[in-house]
C-alpha positions as CSV (number, residue, x, y, z in Angstrom):
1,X,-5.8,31.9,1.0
2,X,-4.1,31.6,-2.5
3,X,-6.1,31.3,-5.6
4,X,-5.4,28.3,-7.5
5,X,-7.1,26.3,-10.0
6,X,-7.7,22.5,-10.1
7,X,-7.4,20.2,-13.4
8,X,-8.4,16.7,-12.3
9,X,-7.6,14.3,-15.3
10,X,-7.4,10.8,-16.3
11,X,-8.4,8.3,-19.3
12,X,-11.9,7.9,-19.0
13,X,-13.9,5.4,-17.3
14,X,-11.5,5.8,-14.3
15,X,-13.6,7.3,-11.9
16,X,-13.6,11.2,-12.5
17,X,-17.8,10.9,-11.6
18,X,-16.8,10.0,-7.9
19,X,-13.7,12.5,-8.2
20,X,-15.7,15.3,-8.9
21,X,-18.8,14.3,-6.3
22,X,-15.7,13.6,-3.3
23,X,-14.6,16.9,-4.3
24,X,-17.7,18.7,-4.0
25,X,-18.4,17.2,-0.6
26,X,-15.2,18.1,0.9
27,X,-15.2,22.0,-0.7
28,X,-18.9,21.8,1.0
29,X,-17.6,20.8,4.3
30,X,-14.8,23.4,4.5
31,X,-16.7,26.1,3.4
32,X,-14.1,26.0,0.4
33,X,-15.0,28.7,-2.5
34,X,-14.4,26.6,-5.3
35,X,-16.8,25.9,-8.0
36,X,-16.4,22.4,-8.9
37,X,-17.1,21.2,-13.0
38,X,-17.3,17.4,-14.6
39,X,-16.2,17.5,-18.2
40,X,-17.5,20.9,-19.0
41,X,-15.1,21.3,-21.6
42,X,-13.9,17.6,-22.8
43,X,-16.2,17.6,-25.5
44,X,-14.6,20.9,-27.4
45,X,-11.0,20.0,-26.3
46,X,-11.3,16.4,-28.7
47,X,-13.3,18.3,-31.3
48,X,-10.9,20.5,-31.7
49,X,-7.9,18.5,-32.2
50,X,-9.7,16.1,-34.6
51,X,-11.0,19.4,-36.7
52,X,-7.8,21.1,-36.5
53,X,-5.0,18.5,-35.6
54,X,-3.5,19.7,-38.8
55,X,-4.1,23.8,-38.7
56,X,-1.5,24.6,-35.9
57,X,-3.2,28.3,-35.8
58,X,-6.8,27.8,-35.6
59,X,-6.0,24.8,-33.5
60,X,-3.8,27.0,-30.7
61,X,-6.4,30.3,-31.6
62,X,-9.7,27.6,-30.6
63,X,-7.4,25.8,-27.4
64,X,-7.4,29.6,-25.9
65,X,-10.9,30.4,-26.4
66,X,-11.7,27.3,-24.0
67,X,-8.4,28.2,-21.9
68,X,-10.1,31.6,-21.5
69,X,-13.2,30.3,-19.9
70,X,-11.3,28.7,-17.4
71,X,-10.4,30.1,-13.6
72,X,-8.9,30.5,-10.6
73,X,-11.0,29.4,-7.9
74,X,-12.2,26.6,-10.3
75,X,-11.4,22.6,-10.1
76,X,-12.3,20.6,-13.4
77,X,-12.2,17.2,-13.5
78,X,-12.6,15.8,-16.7
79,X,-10.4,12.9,-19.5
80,X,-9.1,15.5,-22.2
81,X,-7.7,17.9,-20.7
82,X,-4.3,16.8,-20.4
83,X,-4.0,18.1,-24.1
84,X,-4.3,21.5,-22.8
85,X,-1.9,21.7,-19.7
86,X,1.1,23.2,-21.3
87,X,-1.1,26.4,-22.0
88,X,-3.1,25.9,-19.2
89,X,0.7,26.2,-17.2
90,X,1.5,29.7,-19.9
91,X,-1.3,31.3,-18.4
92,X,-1.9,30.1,-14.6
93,X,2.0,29.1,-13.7
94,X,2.3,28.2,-10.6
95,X,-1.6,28.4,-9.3
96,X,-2.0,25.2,-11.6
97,X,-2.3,22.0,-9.9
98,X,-2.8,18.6,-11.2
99,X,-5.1,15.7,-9.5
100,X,-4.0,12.4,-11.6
101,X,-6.5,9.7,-11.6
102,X,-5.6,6.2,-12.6
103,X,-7.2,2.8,-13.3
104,X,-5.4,-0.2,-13.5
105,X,-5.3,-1.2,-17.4
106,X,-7.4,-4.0,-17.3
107,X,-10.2,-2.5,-15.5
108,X,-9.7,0.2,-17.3
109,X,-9.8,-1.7,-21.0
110,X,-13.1,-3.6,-19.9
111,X,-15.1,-0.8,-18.8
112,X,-14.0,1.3,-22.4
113,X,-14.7,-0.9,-24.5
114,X,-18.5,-1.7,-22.9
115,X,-18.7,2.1,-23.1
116,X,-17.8,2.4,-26.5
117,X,-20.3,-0.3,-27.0
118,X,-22.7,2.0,-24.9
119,X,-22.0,5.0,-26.6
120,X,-21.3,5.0,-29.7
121,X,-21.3,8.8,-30.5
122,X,-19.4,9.3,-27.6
123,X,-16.3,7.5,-29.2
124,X,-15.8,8.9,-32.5
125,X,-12.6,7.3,-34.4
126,X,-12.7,4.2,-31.7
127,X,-16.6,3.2,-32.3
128,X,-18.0,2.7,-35.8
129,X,-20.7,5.6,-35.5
130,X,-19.3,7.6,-38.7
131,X,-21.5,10.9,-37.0
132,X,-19.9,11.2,-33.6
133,X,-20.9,13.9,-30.7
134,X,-17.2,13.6,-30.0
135,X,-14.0,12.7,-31.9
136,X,-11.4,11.2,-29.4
137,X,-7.8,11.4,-30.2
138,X,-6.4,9.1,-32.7
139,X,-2.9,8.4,-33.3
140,X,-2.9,10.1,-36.7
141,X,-4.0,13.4,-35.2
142,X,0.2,13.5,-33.6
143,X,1.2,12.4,-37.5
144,X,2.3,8.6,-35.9
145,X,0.3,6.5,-38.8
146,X,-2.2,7.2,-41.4
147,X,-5.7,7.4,-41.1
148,X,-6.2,4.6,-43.0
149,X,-3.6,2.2,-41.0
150,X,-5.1,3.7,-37.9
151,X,-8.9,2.5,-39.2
152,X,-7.2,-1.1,-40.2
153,X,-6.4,-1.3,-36.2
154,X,-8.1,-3.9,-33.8
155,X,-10.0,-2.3,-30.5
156,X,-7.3,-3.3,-28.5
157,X,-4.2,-1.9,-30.3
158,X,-6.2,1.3,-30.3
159,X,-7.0,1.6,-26.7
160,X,-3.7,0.4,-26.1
161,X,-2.5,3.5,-27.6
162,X,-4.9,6.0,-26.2
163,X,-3.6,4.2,-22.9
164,X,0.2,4.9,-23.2
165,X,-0.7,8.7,-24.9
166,X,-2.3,9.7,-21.8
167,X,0.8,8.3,-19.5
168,X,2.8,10.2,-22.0
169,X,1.4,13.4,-21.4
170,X,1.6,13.5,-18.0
171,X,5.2,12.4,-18.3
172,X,5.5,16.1,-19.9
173,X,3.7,17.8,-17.4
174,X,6.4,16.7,-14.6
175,X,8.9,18.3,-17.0
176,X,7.9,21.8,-16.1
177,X,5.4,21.4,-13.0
178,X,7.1,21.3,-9.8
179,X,6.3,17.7,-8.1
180,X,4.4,19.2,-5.0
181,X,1.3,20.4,-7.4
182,X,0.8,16.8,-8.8
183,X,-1.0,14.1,-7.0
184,X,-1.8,10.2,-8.4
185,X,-4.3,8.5,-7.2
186,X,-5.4,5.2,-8.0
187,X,-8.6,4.6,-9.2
188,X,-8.7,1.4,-6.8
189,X,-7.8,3.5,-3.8
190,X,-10.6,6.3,-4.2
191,X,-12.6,4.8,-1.7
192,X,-10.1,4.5,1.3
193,X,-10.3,7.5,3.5
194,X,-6.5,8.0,3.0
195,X,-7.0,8.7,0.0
196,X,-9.9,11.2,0.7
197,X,-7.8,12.8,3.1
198,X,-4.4,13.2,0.3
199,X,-7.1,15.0,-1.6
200,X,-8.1,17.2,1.1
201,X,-4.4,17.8,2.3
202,X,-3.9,18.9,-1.1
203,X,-6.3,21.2,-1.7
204,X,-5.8,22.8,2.1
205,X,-4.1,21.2,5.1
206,X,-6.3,22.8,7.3
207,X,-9.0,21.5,5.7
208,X,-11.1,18.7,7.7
209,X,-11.5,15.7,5.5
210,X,-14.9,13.8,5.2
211,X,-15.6,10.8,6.9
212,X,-17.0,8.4,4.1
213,X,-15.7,8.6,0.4
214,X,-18.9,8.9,-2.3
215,X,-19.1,6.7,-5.2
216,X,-21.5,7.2,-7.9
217,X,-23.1,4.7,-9.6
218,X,-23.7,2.9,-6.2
219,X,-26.5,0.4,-8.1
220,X,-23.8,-1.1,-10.3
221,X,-21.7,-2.0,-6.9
222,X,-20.4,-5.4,-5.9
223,X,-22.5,-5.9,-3.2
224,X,-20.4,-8.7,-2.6
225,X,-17.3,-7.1,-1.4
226,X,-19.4,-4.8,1.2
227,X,-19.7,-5.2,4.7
228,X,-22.7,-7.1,6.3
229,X,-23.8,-3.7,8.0
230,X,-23.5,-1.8,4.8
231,X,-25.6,-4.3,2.6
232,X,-28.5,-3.8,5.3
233,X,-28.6,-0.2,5.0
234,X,-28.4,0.1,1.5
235,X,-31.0,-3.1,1.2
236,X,-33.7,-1.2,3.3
237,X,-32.6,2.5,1.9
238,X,-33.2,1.9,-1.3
239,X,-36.0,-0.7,-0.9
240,X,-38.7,1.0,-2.6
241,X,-36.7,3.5,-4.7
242,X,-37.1,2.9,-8.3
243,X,-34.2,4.1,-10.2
244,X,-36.1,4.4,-13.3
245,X,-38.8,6.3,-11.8
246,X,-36.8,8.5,-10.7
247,X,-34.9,8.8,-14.1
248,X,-37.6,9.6,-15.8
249,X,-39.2,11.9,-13.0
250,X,-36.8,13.5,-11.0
251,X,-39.3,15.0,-8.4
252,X,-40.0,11.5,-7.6
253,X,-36.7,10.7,-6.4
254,X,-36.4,14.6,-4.8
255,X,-39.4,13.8,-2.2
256,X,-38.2,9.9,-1.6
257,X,-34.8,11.6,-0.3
258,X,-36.0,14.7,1.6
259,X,-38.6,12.1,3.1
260,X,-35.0,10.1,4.4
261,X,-33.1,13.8,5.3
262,X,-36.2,14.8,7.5
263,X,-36.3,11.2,9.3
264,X,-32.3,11.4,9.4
265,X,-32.5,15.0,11.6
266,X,-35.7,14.0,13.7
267,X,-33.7,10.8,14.7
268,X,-30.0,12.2,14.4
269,X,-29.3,10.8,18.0
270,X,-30.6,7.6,18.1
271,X,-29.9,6.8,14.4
272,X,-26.6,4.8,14.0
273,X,-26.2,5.4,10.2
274,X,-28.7,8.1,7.8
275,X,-28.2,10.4,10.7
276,X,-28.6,14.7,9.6
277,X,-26.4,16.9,11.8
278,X,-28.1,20.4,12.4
279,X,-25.0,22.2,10.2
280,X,-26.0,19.8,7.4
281,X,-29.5,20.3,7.7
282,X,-29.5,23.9,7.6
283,X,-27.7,23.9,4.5
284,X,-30.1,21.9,3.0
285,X,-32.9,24.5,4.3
286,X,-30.9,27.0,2.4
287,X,-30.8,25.5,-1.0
288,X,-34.5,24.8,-0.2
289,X,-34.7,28.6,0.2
290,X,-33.1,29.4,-3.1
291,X,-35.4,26.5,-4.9
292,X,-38.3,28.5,-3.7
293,X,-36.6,32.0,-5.2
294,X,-36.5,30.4,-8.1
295,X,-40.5,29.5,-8.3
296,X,-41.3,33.1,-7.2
297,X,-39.1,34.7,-10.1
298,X,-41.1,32.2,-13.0
C-alpha cells in the first residue's frame, strides 16, 4: 500500500478531538498502520511564528526542525498546522493529504470565545493572560496592522480575522495540491455515517468503515436532539459513573469500563447495544497483555 501522511486541520474548537478518536477507530478496524497524533505539534508551530514572525531564517530553520519529526505513515490532526503545509508539500509531495474540518462561524465564534474564557494561557494575543502557554496568530505577525492597533481590537474583529486567515490558507493549499488529496468536512456532519465513510474512502477504499461515529465530550451532549433509545442507554450506562472520580483517579473509571466490556462479551448475543465481538475482545486482551509487560519491567 502507498505511504502517505495525514494533516487533519481546522480552526479550533471545530471538532479535531472526535476527528482524531474516529480516526483511530477506523485505522483500528482495518488493521491500518498508521499512528494517529492530536495537536502534538500546535503548540511549537504558534510559538514559533509569534517569536520569530519577524526572523525569516530562524523562523524557516525552527518550522523544519518540527517538519522533521513528522512522517509517513503518520496522520496529525491538529488547528495550526495549516501554517506549515507549503513545506510540509517541499518535502512529502504528493504523499501529503489534507482532511479539512469546518464549523459553521457561529458555532464556531461561541465555542472560542467560552474557550478563551476557559483558558486563558491557551490564547495568548486573543485572551488578556500577558504569560501565555501559547501565542496564536495575530494579524501583525503577516505585517497587516500594528501591534498596538491589533491590541485596540474588540474579540469579535479578532476572531473574525483568525476566521478568514485560516479559509485563506487553505485557499493556497488548492493552489499546488491536486484536488483528490483534499477533503472538507463539516463539523456538523461528523456524526453522519457518510461522512465516516468519505473519511474511510479516503484514507483506503477498501477499507470497511465503522458503524457508529465517536464524539468526545459525550457529557456536554444535547440530550435533547438524541433518540429515545439512545438517551436510555446512555442514562443507565453512565448511571453511576462519576466523571470527576474518574478525573481525578483514572483506575476508577478503568475497572467501571472493563466491568461493561466483560458483561458486553458474556452477553454479545442477547445484548442489543454494549455488545463485545470476540475480534474486539481479543484486542482488548492484548493491550491487557502489554499493560501487564509494563508492571513486570517497573
Amino acid at each position: 500500500m502507498k505511504k502517505n501522511i495525514f494533516l487533519c486541520i481546522g480552526n479550533g474548537r471545530d471538532g479535531t478531538h472526535s476527528l482524531a478518536e474516529n480516526i483511530r477507530n477506523i485505522c483500528e478496524l482495518n488493521n491500518g498502520n498508521y499512528k494517529v497524533f492530536h495537536e502534538t505539534f500546535a503548540a511549537d508551530v504558534y510559538n514559533n511564528l509569534h517569536e520569530n514572525y519577524n526572523n525569516k531564517f530562524l523562523y524557516k530553520k525552527q518550522n523544519q526542525k518540527i517538519i522533521n519529526k513528522l512522517n509517513l505513515n503518520e496522520i496529525h490532526v491538529s488547528n495550526g498546522y495549516s501554517l506549515l503545509i507549503s513545506d510540509l508539500y517541499l518535502k512529502f509531495k504528493g504523499n501529503l493529504k489534507i482532511i479539512r474540518i469546518k464549523r459553521h462561524k457561529n458555532q464556531w465564534l461561541t465555542s472560542f470565545k467560552k474557550n478563551i474564557k476557559n483558558y486563558p494561557k491557551k490564547h495568548g494575543n486573543y485572551s488578556k493572560n500577558k504569560k501565555a502557554e501559547i501565542y496564536r496568530m495575530a494579524a501583525w505577525h503577516f505585517n497587516e496592522m500594528n501591534k498596538n492597533d491589533w491590541d485596540a481590537l474588540s474579540l469579535n474583529k479578532k476572531l473574525n480575522w483568525y476566521y478568514k486567515k485560516n479559509d485563506e490558507f487553505i485557499k493556497n493549499i488548492k493552489k499546488y495540491i491536486h484536488k483528490t488529496n483534499i477533503l472538507e468536512i463539516k463539523t456538523e456532519d461528523l456524526t453522519k455515517r457518510v461522512t465516516l465513510r468519505k473519511i474511510t474512502n479516503f484514507f483506503n477504499l477498501n477499507w470497511k468503515t465503522p458503524e457508529f461515529s465517536l464524539k468526545t465530550n459525550i457529557s456536554k451532549l444535547d440530550y435533547s436532539k438524541m433518540k429515545k433509545f439512545d438517551k436510555k442507554i446512555l442514562g443507565t450506562f453512565y448511571s453511576s459513573f462519576d466523571y470527576l472520580y474518574a478525573a481525578k483517579n483514572p483506575i476508577f473509571g478503568a475497572n467501571y469500563f472493563i466491568d461493561r466490556v466483560i458483561l458486553g462479551y458474556q452477553n454479545r448475543k442477547k445484548y442489543i447495544h454494549s455488545a463485545v465481538d470476540v475480534k474486539s475482545f481479543t484486542s482488548f486482551l492484548n493491550r491487557l497483555k502489554t499493560l501487564s509487560k509494563l508492571n513486570e519491567k517497573n
